[in-house]
DODOMI-858256 format. One line per 10 residues: number of its first residue (from 1); their letters; for each residue x, y, z of C-alpha. Coordinates in steps of 0.001 Angstrom, whole numbers, plus 524288, in hexadecimal, padded with zeros to 5 digits. Example, Ala and Ser with C-alpha at 12.3 -4.5 7.8 and 13.67 -1.06 7.14 Angstrom:
2
1> AS> 8300C,7EE6C,81E78 | 83566,7FBDC,81BE4;
REM end
This chain:
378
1> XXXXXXXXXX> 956AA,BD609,2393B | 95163,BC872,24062 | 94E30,BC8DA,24DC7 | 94B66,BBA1B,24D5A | 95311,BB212,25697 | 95A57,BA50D,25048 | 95333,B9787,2516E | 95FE3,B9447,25BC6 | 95CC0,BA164,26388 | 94EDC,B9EA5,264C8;
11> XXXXXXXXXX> 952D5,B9141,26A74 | 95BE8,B967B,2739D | 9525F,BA0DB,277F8 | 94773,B9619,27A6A | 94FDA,B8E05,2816A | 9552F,B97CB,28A41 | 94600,B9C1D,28DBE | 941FF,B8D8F,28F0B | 94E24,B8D63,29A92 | 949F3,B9A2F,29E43;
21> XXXXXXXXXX> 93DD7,B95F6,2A298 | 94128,B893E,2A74B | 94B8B,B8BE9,2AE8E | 94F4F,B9880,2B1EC | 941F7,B9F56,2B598 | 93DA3,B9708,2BDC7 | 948F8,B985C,2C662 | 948EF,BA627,2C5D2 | 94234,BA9C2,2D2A2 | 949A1,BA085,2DA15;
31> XXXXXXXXXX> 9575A,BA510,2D537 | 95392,BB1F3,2D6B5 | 94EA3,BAF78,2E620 | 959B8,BA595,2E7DA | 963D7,BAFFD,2E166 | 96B8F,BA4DE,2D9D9 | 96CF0,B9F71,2CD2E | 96785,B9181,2C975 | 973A7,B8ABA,2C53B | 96C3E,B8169,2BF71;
41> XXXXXXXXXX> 963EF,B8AE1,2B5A7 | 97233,B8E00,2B054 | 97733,B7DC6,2AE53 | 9683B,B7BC8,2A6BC | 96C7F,B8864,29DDD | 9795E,B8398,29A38 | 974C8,B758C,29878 | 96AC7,B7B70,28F43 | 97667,B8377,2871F | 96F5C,B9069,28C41;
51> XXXXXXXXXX> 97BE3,B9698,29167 | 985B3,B9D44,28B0C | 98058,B9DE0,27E69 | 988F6,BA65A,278C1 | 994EB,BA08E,27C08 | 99DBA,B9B93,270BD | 99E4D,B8BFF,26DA9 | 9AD09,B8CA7,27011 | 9AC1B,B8D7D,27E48 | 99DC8,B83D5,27E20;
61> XXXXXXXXXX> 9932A,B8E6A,27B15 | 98A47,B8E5D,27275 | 98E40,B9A91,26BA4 | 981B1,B9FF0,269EC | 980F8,BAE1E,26A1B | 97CE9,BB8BF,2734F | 97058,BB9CD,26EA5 | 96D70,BAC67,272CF | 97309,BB0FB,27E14 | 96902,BBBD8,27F8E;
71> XXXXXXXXXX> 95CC1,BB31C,27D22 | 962E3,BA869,286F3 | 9644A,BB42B,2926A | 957DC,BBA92,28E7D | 95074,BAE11,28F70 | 95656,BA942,29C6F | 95576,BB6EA,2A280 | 9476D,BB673,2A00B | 946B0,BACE6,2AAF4 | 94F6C,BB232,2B3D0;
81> XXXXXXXXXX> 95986,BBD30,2B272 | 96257,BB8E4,2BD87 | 963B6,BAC54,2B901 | 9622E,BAEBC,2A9D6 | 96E7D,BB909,2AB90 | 97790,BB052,2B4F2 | 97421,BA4E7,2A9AE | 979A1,BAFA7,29E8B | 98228,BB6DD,2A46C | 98DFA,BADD6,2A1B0;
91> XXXXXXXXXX> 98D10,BB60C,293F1 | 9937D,BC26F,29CA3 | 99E66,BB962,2A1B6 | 9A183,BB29F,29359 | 9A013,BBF41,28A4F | 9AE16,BC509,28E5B | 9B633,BB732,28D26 | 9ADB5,BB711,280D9 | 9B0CF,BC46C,27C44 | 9BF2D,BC4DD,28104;
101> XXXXXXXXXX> 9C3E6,BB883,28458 | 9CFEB,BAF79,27E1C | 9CA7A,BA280,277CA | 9CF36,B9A92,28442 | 9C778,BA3E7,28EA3 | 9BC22,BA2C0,28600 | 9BBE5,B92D8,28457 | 9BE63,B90D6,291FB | 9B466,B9B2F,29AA2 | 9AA45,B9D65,28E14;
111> XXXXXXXXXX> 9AA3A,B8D53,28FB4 | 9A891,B8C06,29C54 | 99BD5,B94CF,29D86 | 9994D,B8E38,291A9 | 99932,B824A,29AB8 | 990D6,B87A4,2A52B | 9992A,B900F,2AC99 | 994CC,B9C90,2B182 | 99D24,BA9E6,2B080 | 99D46,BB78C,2B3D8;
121> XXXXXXXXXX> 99D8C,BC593,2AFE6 | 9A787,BCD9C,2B84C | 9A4B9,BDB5E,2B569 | 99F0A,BE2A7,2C00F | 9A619,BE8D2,2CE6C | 99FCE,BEEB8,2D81F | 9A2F8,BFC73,2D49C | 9A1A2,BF939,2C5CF | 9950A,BF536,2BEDA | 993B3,BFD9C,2B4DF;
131> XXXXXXXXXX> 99F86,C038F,2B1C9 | 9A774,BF83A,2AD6D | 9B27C,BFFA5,2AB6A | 9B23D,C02AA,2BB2E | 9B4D0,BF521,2BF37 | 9C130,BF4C6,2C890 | 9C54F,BE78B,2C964 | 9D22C,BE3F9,2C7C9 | 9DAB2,BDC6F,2BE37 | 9E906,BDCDC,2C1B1;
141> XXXXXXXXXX> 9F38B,BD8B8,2B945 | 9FB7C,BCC53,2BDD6 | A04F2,BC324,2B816 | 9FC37,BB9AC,2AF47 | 9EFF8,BC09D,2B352 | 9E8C7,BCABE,2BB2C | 9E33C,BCBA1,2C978 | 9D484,BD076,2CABE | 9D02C,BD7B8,2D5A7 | 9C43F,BDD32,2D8F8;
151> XXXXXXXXXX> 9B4E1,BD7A1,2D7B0 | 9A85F,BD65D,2CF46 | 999FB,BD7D6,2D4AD | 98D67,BD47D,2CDB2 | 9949B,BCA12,2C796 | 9899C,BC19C,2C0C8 | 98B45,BB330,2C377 | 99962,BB568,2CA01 | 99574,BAB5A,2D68A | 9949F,BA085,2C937;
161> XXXXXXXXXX> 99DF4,BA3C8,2C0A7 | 9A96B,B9B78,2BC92 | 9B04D,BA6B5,2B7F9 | 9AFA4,BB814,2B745 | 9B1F6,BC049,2ABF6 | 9B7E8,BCA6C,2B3E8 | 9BB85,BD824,2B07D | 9C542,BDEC2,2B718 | 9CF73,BEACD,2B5D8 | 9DBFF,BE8DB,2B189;
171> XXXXXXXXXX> 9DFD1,BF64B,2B175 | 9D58E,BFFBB,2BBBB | 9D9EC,C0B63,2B5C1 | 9D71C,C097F,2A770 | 9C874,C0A0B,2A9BD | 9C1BB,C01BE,2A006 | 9CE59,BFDA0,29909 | 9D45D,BF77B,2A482 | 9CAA2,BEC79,2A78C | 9CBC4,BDEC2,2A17F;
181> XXXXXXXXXX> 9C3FB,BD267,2A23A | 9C7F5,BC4F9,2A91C | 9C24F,BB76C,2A97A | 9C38E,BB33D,2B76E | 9BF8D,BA5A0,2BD30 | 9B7E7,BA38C,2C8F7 | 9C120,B9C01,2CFA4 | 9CB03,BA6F2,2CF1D | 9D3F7,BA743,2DB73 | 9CDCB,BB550,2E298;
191> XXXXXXXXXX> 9C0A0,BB5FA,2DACC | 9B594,BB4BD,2E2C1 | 9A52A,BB6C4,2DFE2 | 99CFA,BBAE7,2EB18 | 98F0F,BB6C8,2ED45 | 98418,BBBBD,2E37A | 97EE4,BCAA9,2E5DB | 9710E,BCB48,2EA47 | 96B60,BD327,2DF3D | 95C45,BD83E,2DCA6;
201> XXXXXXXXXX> 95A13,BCF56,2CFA5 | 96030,BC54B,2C899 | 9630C,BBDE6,2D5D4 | 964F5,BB178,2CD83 | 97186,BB67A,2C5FE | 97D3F,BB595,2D05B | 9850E,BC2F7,2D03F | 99008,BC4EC,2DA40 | 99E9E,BCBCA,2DD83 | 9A933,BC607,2D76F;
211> XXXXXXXXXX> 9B692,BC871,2DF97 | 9C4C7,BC7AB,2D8D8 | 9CE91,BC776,2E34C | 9DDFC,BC79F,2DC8E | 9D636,BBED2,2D1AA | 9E263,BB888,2C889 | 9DCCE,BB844,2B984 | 9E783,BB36A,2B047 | 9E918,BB96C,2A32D | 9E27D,BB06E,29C84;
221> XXXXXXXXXX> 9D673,BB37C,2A366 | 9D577,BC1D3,29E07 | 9CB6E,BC529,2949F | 9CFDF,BCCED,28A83 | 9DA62,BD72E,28929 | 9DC8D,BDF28,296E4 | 9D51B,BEBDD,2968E | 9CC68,BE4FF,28E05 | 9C0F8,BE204,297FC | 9B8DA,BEF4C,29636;
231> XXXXXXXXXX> 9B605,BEC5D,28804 | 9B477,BDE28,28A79 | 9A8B9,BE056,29573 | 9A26E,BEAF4,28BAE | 9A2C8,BE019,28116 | 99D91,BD54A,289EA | 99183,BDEE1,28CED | 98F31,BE14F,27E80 | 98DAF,BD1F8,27E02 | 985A1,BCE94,28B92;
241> XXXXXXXXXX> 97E95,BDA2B,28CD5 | 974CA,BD358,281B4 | 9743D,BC9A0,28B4E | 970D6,BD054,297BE | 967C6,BD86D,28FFB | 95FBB,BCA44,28D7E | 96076,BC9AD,29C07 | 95559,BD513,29BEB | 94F27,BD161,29199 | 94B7B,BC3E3,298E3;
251> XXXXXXXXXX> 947C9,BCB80,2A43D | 93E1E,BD48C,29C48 | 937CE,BC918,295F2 | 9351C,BC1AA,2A323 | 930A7,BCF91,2A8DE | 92760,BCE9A,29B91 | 92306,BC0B2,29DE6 | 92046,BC3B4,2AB6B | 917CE,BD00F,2AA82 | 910FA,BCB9F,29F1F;
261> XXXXXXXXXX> 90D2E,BBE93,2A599 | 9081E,BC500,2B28A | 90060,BD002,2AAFD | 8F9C0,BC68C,2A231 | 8F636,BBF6E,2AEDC | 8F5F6,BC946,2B994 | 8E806,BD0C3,2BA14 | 8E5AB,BDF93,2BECF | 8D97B,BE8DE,2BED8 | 8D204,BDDD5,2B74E;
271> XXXXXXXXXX> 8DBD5,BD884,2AC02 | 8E8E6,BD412,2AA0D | 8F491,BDBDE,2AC02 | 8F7E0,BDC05,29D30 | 8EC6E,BE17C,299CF | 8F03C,BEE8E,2A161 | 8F658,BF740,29711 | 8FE79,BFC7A,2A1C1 | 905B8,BED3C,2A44B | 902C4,BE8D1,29566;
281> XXXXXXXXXX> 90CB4,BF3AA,29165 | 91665,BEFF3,29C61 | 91731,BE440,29434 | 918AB,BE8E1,287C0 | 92369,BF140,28C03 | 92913,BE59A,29188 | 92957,BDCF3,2850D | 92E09,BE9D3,27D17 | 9380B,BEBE9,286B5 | 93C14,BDBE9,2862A;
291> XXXXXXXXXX> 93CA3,BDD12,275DA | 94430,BE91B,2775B | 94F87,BE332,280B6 | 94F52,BD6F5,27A3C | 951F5,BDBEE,26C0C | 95C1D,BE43E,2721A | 96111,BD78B,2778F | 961ED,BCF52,26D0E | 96714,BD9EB,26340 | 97300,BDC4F,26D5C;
301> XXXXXXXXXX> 976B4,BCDF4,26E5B | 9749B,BCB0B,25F80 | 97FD0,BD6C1,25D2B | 986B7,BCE49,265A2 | 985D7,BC321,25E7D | 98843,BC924,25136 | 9952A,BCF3C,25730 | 9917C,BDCA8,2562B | 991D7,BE7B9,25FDD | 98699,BE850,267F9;
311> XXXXXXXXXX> 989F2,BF20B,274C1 | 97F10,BFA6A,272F6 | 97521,BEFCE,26F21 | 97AAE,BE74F,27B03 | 9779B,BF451,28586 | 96C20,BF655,27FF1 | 965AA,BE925,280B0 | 96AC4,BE87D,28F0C | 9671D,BF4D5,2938B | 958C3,BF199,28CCF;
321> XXXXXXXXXX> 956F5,BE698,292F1 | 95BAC,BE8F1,2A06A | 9536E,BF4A0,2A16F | 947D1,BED56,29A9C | 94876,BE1DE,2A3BA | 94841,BECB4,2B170 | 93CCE,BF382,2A943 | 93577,BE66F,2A5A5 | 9374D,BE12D,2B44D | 93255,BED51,2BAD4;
331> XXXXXXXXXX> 9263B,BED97,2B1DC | 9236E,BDEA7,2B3F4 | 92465,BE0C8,2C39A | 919A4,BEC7F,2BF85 | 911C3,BE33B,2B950 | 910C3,BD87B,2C31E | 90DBB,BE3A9,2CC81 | 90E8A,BDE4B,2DC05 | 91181,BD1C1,2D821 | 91DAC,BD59D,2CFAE;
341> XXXXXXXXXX> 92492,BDC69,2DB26 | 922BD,BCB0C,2E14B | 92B52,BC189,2E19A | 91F92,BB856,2DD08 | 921C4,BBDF6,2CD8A | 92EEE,BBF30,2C64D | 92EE0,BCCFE,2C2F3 | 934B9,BD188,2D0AB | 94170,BC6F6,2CC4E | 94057,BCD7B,2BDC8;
351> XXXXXXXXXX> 94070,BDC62,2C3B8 | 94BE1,BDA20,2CE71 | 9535C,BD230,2C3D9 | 9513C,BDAC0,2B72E | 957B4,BE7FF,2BE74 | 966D4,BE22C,2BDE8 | 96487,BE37F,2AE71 | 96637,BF306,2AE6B | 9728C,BF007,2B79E | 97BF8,BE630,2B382;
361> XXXXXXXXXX> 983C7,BE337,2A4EC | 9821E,BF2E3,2A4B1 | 97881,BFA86,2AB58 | 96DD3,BFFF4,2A0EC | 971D0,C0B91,2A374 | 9809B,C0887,2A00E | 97A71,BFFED,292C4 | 97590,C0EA1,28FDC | 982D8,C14BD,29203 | 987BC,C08F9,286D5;
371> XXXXXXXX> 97CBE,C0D63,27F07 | 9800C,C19D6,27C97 | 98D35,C18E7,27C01 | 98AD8,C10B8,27237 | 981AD,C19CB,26B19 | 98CE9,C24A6,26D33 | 995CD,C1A93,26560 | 98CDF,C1AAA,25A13;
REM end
């Protein structure tokens, strides 16, 4: 068993905390006050070959793997989570034209994020989160095609996209059998984005509607077989839950470096923070709690890698992490006291942006419902 990381992963991890800390932290505050994304933080990533790791060298990747991936997100999510995730989240988009996708859609929309485009995730309606199987928009059959109808919400970069992975039902009363995946361009007659969603946290990362008014997608734009789309969304989470599970463990670590700085620093009742048991093991917990999510982490995207089945690996890592990262955040605020409920320190940023964790790619609780069914399985 090695736990050692490969002379090429340990570069790509360095580099990614090196632009970290140049570029995206400090711009964090301002993105997050400004509620946009620095365009600019995403054209010095790509020029730096920090995007898309994992895609394949047919369509102009790299073809790294998803645990480079996972130490790229980790490291940029360490300074910033908004940003960090709208810079990865292009994995979400790519994974089903990657999974289920004929050799021409993959070489022309796996190349163009490749390139530097931005692309997006269309999962979620307003009266379906959670129960993916629930989601009621439309997919009617036409001559050479099919005609969406319906919308998206919390649609993560959908106001900068160049195209949607959309998934939509092709038959409403087949429950999860009846919906299948699309790729749809943004410059679809009928599609329209409205304006980013004010949110608590992660006011960086641009999520919005996503409207589909008698949207024409030709046949050659379908991913997959029809009635296909249910399994293909449960095997894109297997692959980018590792992913958004790295999101957390960023978070936790900042939330560590944080604390840890201000108690070594920050005197009360005649010594330093960290030298009240009380705050000392606030911090220990933290770092066990980082180790623990991180391991989790890195098992579920080397599984990934090594093209084995990792669904229960994947949930747990996410759910770990996401409730790690609230935990972590909430006990940082603690230990700043006063000054952690301010604006002045980061913690407030790391608290309001850490929550969305236990809420979106599967709620924690739902990663426990995946869990267990998994353990039935067994």
């Amino acid at each position: 068993m090695d736990f050692d990381l490969t002379p090429d992963q340990r570069q790509i991890r360095e580099l990614a905390g090196q632009f970290s800390d140049r570029e995206i932290a400090p711009r964090a505050a301002q993105a997050d006050q400004d509620k946009s994304f620095p365009m600019e933080v995403h054209e010095r990533a790509l020029a730096l070959g920090l995007l898309g790791v994992n895609l394949p060298e047919y369509a102009g990747g790299p073809g790294l793997g998803t645990v480079e991936l996972v130490l790229v997100t980790e490291a940029f999510c360490r300074g910033c989570l908004g940003i960090g995730s709208t810079l990865c989240i292009n994995a979400l988009a790519t994974e089903p034209i990657a999974i289920a996708g004929t050799d021409a859609q993959r070489r022309e929309y796996l190349a163009r994020v490749a390139k530097g485009a931005l692309a997006s995730f269309a999962l979620t309606e307003p009266a379906a989160g959670s129960d993916v199987s629930g989601i009621r928009m439309r997919a009617d059959r036409k001559p050479g095609g099919y005609v969406l109808h319906g919308s998206k919400i919390w649609i993560s970069n959908a106001n900068l996209a160049e195209y949607f992975t959309v998934f939509a039902k092709t038959d409403l009363e087949a429950g999860h059998r009846g919906m299948t995946a699309f790729i749809v361009p943004r410059d679809s007659k009928g599609l329209s984005v409205g304006a980013p969603l004010g949110k608590l946290g992660q006011r960086a990362a641009p999520t919005c509607e996503v409207f589909f008014d008698q949207v024409f997608v030709p046949d050659d734009h379908r991913l997959g077989e029809e009635g296909a789309g249910f399994a293909l969304a449960m095997a894109v989470f297997d692959r980018s839950r590792p992913m958004v599970a790295a999101f957390g463990v960023g978070l936790i670590e900042r939330c560590l470096e944080e604390a840890q700085r201000y108690a070594t620093e920050r005197k009360s009742m005649g010594k330093r923070l960290i030298d009240h048991q009380a705050v000392a093991h606030k911090l220990a917990e933290m770092r066990m709690r980082l180790e623990s999510a991180r391991l989790l982490t890195y098992q579920s995207a080397w599984l990934v890698d090594k093209g084995r089945k990792n669904t229960i690996e994947a949930s747990m890592a996410k759910a770990s992490a996401a409730d790690s990262a609230m935990w972590a955040a909430s006990e940082a605020v603690q230990i700043f006291g006063g000054m952690g409920y301010s604006t002045e320190y980061p913690v407030e940023k790391l608290f309001r942006d850490a929550k969305v964790l236990q809420i979106y790619e599967g709620t924690s609780e739902i990663q426990r419902n995946v869990i267990a069914r998994e353990l039935l399985k067994a």
